[in-house]
N, C-alpha and C positions, 0 to 999 in steps of 0.2 A: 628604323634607320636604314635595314638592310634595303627596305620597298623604295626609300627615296632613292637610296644609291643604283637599284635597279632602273629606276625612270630614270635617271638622270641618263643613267650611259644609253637607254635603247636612243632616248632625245640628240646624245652625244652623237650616237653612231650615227644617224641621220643626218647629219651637218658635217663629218668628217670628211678628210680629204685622206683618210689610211684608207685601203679595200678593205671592204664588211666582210666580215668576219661569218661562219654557219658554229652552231653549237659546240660540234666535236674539233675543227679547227683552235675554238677558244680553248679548249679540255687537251687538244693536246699542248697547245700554248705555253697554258699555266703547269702542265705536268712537266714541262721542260725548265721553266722559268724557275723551279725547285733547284734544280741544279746550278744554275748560270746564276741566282742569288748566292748560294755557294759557293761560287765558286769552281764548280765541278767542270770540268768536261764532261760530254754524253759522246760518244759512237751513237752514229744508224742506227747499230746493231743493239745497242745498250737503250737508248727511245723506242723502239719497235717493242721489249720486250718491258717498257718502265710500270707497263698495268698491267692488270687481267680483266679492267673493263672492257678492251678495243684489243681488237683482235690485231696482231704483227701487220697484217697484210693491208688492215686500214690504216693502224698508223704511218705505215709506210705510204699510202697512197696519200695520206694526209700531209707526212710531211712535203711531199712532191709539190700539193697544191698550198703548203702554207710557204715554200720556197720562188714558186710562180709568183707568187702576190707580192714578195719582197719582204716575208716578215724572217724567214731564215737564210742560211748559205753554209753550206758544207766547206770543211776546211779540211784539207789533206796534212795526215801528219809528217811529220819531219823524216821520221823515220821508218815508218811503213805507208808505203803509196797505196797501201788496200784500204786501210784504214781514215776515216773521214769524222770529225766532231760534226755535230749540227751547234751550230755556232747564232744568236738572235742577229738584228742587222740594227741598222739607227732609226728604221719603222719601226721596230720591236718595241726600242726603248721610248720613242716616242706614245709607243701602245700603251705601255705598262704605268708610262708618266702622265698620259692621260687618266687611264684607271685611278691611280693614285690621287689626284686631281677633284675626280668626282668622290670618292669616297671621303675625300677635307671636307667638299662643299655636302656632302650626306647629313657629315654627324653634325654639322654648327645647326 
């Protein structure tokens, strides 16, 4: 099931109208998406340090380029102006609704 669910999305991605996505873009993606299904707020500061696979200074340059594309947007908090959530956008949710989507069409 996993192998369909994989073909289906590289086929997906080919046809979409989101920007394509590179491997470590998806990875940090989904390493943030852990939060924002919870619920959670993340800081910059708090995503740069959420693994020990990708070094601070890649996810940082990663988020830069997953904010380019339109899949995130920093939010300034209310009450400290230092302080920024990385927040998903309505590409995001359309990303993750797509994913979801092919993984239905996987298992039937």
């Amino acid at each position: 099931m996993y192998q369909r669910f994989i073909n289906l999305a590289i086929a997906a991605e080919k046809l979409s109208e989101l920007p394509v996505l590179d491997v470590v873009e998806r990875r940090v993606l989904n390493l943030l998406s852990v939060y924002w299904s919870n619920d959670q707020k993340i800081t910059v500061v708090e995503a740069m340090n959420m693994t020990d696979e990708i070094s601070t200074s890649t996810i940082f340059r990663y988020l830069k380029k997953l904010r380019q594309k339109g899949y995130l947007e920093l939010v300034v908090d209310e009450v400290d102006n230092r302080v920024k959530y990385v927040s998903p956008t309505k590409q995001t949710d359309k990303y993750f609704a797509k994913l979801g989507k092919l993984m239905s069409e996987a298992s039937k």
